[in-house]
C-alpha positions in Angstrom: -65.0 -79.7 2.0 -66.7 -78.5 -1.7 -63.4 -76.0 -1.4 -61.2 -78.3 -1.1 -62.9 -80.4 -3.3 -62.7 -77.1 -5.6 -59.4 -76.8 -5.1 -58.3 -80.3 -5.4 -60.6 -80.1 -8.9 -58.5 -76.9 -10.3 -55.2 -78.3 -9.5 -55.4 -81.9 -10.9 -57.0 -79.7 -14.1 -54.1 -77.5 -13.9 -51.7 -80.6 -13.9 -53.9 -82.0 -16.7 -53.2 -79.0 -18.7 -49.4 -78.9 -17.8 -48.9 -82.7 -18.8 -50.6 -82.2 -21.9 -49.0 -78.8 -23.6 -45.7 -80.7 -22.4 -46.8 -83.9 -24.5 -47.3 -81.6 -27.7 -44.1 -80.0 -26.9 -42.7 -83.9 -27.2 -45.0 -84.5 -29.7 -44.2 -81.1 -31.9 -40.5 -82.0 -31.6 -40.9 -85.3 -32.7 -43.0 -84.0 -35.7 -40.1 -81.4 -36.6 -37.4 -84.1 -36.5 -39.5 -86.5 -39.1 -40.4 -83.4 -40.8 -36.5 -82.9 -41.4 -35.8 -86.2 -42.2 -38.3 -86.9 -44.5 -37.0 -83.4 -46.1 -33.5 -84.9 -46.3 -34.8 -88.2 -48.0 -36.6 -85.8 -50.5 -33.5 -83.8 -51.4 -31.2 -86.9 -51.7 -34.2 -88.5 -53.7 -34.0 -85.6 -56.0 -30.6 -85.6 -56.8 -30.5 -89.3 -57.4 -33.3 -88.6 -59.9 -31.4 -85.8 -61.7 -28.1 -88.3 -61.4 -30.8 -90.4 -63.4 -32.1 -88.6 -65.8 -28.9 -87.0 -66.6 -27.4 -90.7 -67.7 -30.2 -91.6 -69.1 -29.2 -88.2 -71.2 -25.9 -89.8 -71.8 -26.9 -92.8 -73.0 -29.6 -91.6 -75.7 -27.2 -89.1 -77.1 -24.7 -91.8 -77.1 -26.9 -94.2 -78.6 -27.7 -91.6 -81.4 -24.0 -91.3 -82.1 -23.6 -94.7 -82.8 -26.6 -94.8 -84.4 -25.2 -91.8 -87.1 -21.8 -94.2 -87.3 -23.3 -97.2 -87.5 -25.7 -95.4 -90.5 -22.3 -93.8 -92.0 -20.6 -96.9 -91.9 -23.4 -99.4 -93.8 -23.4 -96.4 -96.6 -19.8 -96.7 -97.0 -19.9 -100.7 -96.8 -22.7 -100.5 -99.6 -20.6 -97.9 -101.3 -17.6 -100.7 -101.3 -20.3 -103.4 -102.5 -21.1 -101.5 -105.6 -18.1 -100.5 -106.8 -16.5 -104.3 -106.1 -19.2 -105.1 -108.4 -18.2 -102.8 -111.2 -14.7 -104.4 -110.6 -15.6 -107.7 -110.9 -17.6 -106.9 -114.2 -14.6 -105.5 -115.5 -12.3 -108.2 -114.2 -14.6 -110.9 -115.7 -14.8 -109.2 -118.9 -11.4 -108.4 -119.0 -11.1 -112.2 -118.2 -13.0 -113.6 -121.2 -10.8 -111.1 -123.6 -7.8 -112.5 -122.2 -9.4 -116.0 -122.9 -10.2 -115.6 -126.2 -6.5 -113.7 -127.4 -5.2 -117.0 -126.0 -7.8 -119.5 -127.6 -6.7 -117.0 -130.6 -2.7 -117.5 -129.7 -2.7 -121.2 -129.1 -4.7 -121.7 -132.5 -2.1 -119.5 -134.6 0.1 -121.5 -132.9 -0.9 -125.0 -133.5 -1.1 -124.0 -137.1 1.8 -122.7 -137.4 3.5 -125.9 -136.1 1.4 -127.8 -138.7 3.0 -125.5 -141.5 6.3 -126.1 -139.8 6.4 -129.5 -140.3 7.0 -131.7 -143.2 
């Protein structure tokens, strides 16, 4: 009876043993495949990242092109300014000239007519 008692013992240890190295087999497996996804998850995580970063690149080199154009063009627009300024100086004083030969003009003229008359 304690042999078979023995024996009964080893066996249902033996099946213990089997059942659990088969569980970490299950278990291992298991581990491997979430291992490999989560692997996956990183790589595609990575690349959407560099996709990232590389138009966020884009963007700041565009933004610093139109940056440089929009500095090139408000130097030119200033440059414009100034010299419409200059014109309008001369304009204006090219104006009062042209006012004054005809004040000048239109007095020879009346006084002419009041010589011309009787």
């Amino acid at each position: 009876m304690i042999r078979s008692l023995w024996l009964f013992l080893m066996v249902l240890g033996a099946m213990i043993l089997l059942m659990a190295s088969g569980c970490q087999e299950k278990d291992n497996s298991v581990m491997i495949r979430q291992a490999k996804l989560v692997a996956e998850e990183n790589i595609q995580l990575k690349q959407q990242l560099n996709n990232c970063q590389k138009e966020v690149e884009k963007a700041k080199t565009e933004n610093a092109e139109i940056a440089k154009q929009t500095g090139d063009n408000n130097i030119k627009l200033l440059q414009i300014v100034a010299q419409s300024g200059k014109q309008v100086e001369q304009l204006t004083a090219e104006n009062t000239q042209l006012k004054a030969r005809i004040q000048e003009l239109e007095t020879k003229l009346t006084e002419k007519s009041k010589t011309d008359q009787p």
